[in-house]
GUFIRO-423155 format. One record per residue (C-alpha): residue in one letter; x, y, z. Coordinates in steps of 0.001 Angstrom, whole numbers, padded with zeros to 6 digits, always signed. Each point is the difference from the previous one (the first is absolute). Layout:
N
AXYZ
...
This chain:
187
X+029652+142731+052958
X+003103+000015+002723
X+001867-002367-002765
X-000705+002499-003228
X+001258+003044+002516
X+002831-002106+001024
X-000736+000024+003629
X+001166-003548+000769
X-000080-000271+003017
X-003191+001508+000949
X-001349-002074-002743
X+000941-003288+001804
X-001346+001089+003371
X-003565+000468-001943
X+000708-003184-001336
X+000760-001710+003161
X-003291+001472+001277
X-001733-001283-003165
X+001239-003226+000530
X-001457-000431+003505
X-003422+000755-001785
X+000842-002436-002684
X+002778-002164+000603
X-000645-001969-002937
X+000115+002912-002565
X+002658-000985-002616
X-000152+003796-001873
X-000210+001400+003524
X+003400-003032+000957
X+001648+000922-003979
X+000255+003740+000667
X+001531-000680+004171
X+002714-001608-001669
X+000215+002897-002859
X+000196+002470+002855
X+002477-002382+001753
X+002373-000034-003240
X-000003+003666-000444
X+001345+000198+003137
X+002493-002409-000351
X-001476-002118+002333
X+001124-003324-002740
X-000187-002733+002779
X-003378+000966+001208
X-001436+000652-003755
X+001192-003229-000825
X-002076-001759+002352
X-002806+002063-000485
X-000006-000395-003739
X+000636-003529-000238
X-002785-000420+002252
X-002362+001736-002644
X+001647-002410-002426
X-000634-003108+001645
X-003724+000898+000352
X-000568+001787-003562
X+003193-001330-002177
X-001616+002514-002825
X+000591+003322+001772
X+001623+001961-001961
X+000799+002891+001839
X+001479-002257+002889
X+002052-001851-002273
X+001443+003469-001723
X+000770+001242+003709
X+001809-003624+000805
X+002046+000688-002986
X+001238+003182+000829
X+000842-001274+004030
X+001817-003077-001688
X+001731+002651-002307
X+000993+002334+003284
X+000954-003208+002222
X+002774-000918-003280
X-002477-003145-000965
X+000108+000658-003605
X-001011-002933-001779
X-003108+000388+002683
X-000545+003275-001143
X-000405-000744-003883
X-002011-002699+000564
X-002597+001741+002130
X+000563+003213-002270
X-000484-002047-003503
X-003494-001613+001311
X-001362+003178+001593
X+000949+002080-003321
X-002048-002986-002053
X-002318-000130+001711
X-003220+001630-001364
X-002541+000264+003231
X+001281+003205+001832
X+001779+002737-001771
X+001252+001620+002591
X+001735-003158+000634
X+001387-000156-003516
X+001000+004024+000361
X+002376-001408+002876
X+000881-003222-001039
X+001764+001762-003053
X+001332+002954+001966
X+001181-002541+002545
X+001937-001623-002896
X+001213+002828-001298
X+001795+000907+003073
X+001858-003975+000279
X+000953+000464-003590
X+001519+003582+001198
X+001493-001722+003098
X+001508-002440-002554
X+001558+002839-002194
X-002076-001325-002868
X-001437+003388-001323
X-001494-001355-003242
X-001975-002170+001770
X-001066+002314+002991
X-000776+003121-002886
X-002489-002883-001676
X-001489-000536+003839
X-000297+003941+001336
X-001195+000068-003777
X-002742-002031+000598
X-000824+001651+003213
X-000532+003422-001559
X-002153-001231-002492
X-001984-001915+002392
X-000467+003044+002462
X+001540+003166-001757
X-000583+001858+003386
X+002248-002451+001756
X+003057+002721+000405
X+001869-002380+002187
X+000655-002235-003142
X+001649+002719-002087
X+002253+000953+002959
X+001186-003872+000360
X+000334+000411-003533
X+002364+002661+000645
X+001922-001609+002280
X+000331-003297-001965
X+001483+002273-002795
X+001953+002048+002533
X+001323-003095+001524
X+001306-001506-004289
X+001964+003660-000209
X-003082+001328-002049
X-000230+003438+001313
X-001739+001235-003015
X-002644-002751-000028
X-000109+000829+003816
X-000737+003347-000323
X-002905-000961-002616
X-001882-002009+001501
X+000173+002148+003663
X-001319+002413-002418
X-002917-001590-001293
X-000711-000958+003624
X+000404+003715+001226
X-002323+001092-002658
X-002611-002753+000141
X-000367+001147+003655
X+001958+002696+001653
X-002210+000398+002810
X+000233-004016+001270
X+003059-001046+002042
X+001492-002164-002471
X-000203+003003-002568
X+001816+001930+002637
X+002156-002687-000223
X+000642+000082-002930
X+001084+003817-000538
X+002364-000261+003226
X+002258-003026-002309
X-000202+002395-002848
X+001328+003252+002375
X+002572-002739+001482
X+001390-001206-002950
X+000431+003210-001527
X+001862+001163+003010
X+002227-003123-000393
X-001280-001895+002822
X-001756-003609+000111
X-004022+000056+000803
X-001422-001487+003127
X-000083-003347+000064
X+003904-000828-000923
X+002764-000496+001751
């Protein structure tokens, strides 16, 4: 529940006490080292993760979450590899949801928007309440010069869910472009 609120932190001090309990947990060990990566903590969700790997090499959610710390850490072969398996793979869905997502955002990185569209793409129609895709989306356009595009798909994201961060999000790149500036997130 901390992770869906995006209270990282306090999610991986429950998890650290949920791990005393049940040390050997692997959903309990996959989500420390989510928590962990969403707070940049790569060197510490690396360990974690591959430690969920090396006990259940078929966790999908662990191997979406490796992808995106080998994507942050500038390992991007790493990062496709993990990313094409867990987006394959058909056992978790949420795993799948990321492993594309995750994807999208190294072909973004990579300043291939073609392929990153086809991956935040895939996302949406996977989870078409996942708001955070349409703003990468966004930004992947933003980032190609495609201000138009841009502004689409921050406002199918705005309007899928205005009330949810990432909708929030969303409308603040559309007020910022249209004042001239860059959205959060580029430099």
């Amino acid at each position: 529940n901390l992770i869906a609120r995006g209270n990282f932190d306090a999610a991986q001090t429950a998890l650290e006490s949920a791990l005393l309990l049940a040390p050997s947990d692997l959903r309990a060990l996959s989500l420390m080292g989510w928590a962990q990566m969403r707070q940049g903590d790569y060197d510490n969700a690396l360990a974690t993760l591959d430690r969920v790997l090396a006990e259940d090499a078929m966790n999908g959610l662990a191997r979406a979450s490796l992808g995106y710390v080998c994507l942050r850490k500038g390992l991007l072969r790493e990062a496709h590899d993990h990313l094409v398996r867990a987006s394959r793979q058909t056992r978790d869905p949420k795993a799948a949801l990321y492993g594309w997502f995750y994807m999208g955002m190294l072909h973004a990185a990579q300043r291939d928007v073609v392929e990153a569209e086809a991956c935040f793409r895939k996302s949406i129609a996977l989870a078409p309440n996942f708001i955070e895709a349409y703003y990468e989306l966004g930004r992947a356009y933003f980032a190609a010069g495609e201000i138009g595009d841009a502004n689409k798909a921050w406002r199918a994201g705005h309007a899928a869910n205005r009330f949810n961060v990432w909708g929030r999000r969303c409308a603040d790149a559309i007020r910022a472009c249209q004042a001239g500036q860059e959205p959060i997130g580029f430099s």
